[in-house]
KELUMKOL-149545 format. One line per field, with one value per residue (C-alpha): residue number from 1; x, y, z. Coordinates in pm, 1 decimal, padded with zeros to 6 digits, always signed. Each point is the difference from the previous one (the first is absolute). Layout:
# KELUMKOL-149545
resi = c(NUM, ...)
X = c(X, ...)
Y = c(Y, ...)
Z = c(Z, ...)
END
This chain:
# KELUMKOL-149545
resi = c(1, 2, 3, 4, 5, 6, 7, 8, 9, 10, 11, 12, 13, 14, 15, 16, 17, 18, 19, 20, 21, 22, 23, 24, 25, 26, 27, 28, 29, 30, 31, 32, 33, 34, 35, 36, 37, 38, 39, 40, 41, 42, 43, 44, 45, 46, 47, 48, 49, 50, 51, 52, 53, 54, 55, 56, 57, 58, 59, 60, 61, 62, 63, 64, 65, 66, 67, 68, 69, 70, 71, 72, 73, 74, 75, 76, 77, 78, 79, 80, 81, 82, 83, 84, 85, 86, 87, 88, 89, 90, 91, 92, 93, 94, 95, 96, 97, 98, 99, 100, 101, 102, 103, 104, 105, 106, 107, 108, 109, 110, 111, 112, 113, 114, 115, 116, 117, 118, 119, 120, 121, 122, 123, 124, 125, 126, 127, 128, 129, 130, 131, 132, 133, 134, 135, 136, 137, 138, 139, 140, 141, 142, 143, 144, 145, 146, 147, 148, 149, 150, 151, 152, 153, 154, 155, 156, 157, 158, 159, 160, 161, 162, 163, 164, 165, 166, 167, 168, 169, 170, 171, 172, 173, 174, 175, 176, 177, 178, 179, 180, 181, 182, 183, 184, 185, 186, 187, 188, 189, 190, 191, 192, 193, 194, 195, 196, 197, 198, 199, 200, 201, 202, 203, 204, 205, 206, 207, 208, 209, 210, 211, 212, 213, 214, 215, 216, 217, 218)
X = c(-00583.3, -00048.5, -00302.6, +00028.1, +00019.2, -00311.0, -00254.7, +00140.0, -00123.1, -00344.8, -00060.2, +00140.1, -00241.0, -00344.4, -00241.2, -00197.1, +00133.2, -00282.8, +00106.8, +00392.0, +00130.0, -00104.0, +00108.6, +00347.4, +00034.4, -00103.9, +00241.7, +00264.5, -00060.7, -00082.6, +00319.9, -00043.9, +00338.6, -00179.8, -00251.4, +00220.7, +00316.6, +00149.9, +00344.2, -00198.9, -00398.6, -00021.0, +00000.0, -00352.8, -00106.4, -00131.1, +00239.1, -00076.3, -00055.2, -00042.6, -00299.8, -00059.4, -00081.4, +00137.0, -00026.2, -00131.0, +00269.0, -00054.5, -00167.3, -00247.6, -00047.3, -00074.6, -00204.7, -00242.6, +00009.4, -00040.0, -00339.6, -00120.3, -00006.3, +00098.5, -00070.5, +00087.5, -00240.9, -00102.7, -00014.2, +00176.2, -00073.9, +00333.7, -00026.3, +00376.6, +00245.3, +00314.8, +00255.9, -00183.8, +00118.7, -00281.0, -00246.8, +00293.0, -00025.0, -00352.5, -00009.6, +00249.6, -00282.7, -00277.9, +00092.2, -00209.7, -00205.6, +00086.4, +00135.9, -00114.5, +00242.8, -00135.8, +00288.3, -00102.1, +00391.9, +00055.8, +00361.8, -00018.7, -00264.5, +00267.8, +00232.6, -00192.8, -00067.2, +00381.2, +00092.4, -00270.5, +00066.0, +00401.4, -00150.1, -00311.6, +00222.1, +00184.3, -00294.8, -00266.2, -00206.6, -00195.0, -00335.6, +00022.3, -00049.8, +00067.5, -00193.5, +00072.1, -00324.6, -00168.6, -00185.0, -00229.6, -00130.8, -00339.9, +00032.3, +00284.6, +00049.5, +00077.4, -00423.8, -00079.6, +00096.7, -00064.7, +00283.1, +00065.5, +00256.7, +00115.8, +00306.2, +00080.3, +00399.2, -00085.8, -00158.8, -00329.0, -00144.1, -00343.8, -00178.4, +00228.4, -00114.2, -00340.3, +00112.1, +00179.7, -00297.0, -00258.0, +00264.1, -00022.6, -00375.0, -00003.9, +00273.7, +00062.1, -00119.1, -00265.5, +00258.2, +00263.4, +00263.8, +00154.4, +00317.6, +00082.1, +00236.1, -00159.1, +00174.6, -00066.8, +00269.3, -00260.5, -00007.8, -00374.2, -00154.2, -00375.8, -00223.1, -00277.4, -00284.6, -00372.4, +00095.1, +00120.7, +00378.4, +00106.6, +00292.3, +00124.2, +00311.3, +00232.7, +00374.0, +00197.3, +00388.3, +00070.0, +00117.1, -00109.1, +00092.3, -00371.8, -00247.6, -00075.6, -00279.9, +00131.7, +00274.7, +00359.2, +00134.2, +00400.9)
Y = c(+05531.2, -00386.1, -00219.8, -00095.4, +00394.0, +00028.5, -00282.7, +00147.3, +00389.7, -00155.7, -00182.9, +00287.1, +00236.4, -00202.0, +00088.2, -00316.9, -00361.0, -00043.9, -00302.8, +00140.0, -00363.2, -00023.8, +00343.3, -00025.9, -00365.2, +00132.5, +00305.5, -00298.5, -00179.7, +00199.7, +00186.8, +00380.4, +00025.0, -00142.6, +00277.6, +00320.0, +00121.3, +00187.1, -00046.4, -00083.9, -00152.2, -00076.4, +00370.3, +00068.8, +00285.5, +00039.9, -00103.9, +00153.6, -00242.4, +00255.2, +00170.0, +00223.3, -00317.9, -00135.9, -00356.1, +00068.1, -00004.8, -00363.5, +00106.1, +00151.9, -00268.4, -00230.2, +00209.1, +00042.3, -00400.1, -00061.3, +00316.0, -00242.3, -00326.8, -00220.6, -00393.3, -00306.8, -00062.9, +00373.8, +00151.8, +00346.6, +00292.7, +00272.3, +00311.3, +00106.9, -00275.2, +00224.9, -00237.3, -00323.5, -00016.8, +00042.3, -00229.4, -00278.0, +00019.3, +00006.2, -00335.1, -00168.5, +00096.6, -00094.4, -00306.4, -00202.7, +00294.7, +00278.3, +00372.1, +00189.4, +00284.1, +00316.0, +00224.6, +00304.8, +00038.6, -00245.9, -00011.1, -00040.6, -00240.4, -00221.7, +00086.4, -00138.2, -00297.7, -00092.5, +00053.0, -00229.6, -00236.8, +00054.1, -00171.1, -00209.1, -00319.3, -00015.5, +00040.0, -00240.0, +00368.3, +00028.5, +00144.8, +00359.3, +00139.5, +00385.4, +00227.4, +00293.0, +00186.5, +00286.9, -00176.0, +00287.5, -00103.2, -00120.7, -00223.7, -00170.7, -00377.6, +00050.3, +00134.7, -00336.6, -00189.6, +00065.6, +00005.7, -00048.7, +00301.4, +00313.4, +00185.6, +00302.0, +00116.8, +00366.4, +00274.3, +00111.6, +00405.8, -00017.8, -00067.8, -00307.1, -00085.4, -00003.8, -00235.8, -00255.6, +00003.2, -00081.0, -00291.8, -00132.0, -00016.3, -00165.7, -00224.1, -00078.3, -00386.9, +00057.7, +00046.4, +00098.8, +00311.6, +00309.0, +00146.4, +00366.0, +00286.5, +00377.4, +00326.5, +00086.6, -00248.7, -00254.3, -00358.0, -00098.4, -00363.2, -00040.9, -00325.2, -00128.6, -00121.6, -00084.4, +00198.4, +00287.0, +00139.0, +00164.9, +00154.7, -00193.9, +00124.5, +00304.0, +00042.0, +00336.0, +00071.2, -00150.3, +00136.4, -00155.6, +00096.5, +00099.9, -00185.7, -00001.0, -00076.5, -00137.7, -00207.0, +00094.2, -00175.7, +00071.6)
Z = c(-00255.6, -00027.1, -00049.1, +00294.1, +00157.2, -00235.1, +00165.8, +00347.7, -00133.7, -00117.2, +00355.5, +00200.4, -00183.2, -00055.0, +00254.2, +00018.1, -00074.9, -00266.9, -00221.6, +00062.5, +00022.5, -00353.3, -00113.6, +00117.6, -00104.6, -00375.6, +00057.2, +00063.0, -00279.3, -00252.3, -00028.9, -00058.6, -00201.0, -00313.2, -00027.3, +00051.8, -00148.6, +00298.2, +00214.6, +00304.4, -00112.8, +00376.9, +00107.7, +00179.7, -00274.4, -00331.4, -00283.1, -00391.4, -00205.5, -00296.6, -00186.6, +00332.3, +00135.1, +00321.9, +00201.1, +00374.9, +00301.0, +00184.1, +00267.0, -00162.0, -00204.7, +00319.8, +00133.1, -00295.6, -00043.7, +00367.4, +00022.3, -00360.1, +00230.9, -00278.5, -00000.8, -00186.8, -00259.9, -00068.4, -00323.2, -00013.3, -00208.3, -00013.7, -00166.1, -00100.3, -00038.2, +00027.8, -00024.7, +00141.8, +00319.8, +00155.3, -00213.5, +00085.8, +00330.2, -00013.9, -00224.1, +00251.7, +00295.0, -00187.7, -00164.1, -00133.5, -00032.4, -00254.9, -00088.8, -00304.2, -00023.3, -00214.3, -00144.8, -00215.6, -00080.0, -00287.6, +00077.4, +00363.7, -00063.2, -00216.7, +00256.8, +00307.7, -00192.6, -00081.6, +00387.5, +00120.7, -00282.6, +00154.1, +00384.3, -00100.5, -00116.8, +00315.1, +00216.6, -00144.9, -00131.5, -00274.1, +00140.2, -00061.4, -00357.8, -00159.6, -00208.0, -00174.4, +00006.3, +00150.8, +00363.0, +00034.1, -00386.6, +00082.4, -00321.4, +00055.4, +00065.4, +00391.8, +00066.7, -00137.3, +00331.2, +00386.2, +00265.4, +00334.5, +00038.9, -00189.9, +00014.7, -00124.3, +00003.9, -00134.8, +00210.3, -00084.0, -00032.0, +00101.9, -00353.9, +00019.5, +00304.8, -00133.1, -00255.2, +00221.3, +00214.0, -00304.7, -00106.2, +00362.7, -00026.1, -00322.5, +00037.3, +00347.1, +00085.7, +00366.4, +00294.0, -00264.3, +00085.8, -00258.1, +00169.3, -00205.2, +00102.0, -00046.3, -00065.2, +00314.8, +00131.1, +00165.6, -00042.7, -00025.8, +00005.4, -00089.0, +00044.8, -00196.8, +00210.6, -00164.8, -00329.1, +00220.9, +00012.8, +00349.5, +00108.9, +00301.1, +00010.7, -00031.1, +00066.2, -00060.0, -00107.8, -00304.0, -00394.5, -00323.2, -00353.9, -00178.5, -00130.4, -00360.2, -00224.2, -00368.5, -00133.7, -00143.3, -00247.1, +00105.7)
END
């Protein structure tokens, strides 16, 4: 499958046209290649990228980013950087705003920081920034700041649904979105309005690797 076969999967399979110009320009330009080892990155399914771990199939990808309704300017929580393909593309919609990336892997956070440090020069990037850290850690440097959107790439069992839903209340910006997966193979986006998070949206048939609470150090 080529790059080009790839953008033609993620328009064919999008439902809505939600910010897709931007997606598919981002999917253009910020070549997938550099973020998976695999004889074909532009195959439209999940690819290992070690550790249990695995980076999203495209089309999934696009559709989470076009349900999150990203804009320039935003500032961008992610909770699992996997291999930073997703936090780049992200940083390429966003820009000037910026993407804090959360990894509780240390070596896939080190990892995702290489690959995006492998497309930022070319593109003008340097907006989106990777932590190793636990993001459900109520301590950690990321509670200390409000966003406009969360995004979490691991799917949730329902006490870490409760979780995700407390972080949206405490760190979503008014008006702000959080996008999660659940076990349960939904898609879920919830909106802050006057201090209150509501579900506005659900959307069923997808597959996540689990969410997990702590870091690991290899």
């Amino acid at each position: 499958m080529s790059k080009k076969e790839m953008i033609e999967s993620v328009l064919s399979h999008n439902r809505d046209r939600r910010n897709l110009k931007e997606i598919t320009k981002a999917l253009e330009r910020i070549d997938r290649k550099f973020f998976v080892k695999a004889n074909n990155p532009y195959i439209d399914a999940p690819i290992s990228i070690g550790h249990e771990q695995t980076i999203s199939q495209p089309t999934t990808v696009a559709r989470m980013l076009s349900l999150l309704e990203l804009q320039k300017g935003q500032l961008v929580l992610e909770i699992g950087s996997g291999s930073g393909g997703n936090a780049a593309l992200m940083s390429y919609i966003v820009k000037p705003g910026k993407v804090v990336s959360v990894e509780r892997i240390r070596e896939l956070n080190e990892l995702a920081q290489k690959n995006y440090n492998s497309v930022k020069a070319k593109l003008n990037l340097d907006n989106a920034e990777f932590i190793f850290a636990d993001a459900l850690d109520k301590n950690g440097q990321i509670w200390k700041i409000k966003y406009d959107r969360i995004i979490a790439t691991a799917a949730a069992s329902l006490g870490f649904v409760e979780d995700l839903i407390e972080m949206g209340k405490s760190l979503l910006k008014e008006d702000g979105m959080i996008i999660f997966p659940t076990e349960e193979g939904n898609l879920e986006v919830w909106q802050k309005k006057e201090n209150k998070l509501k579900k506005i949206y659900r959307e069923y048939g997808y597959a996540f690797v689990p969410l997990v609470k702590g870091t690991q150090q290899f």
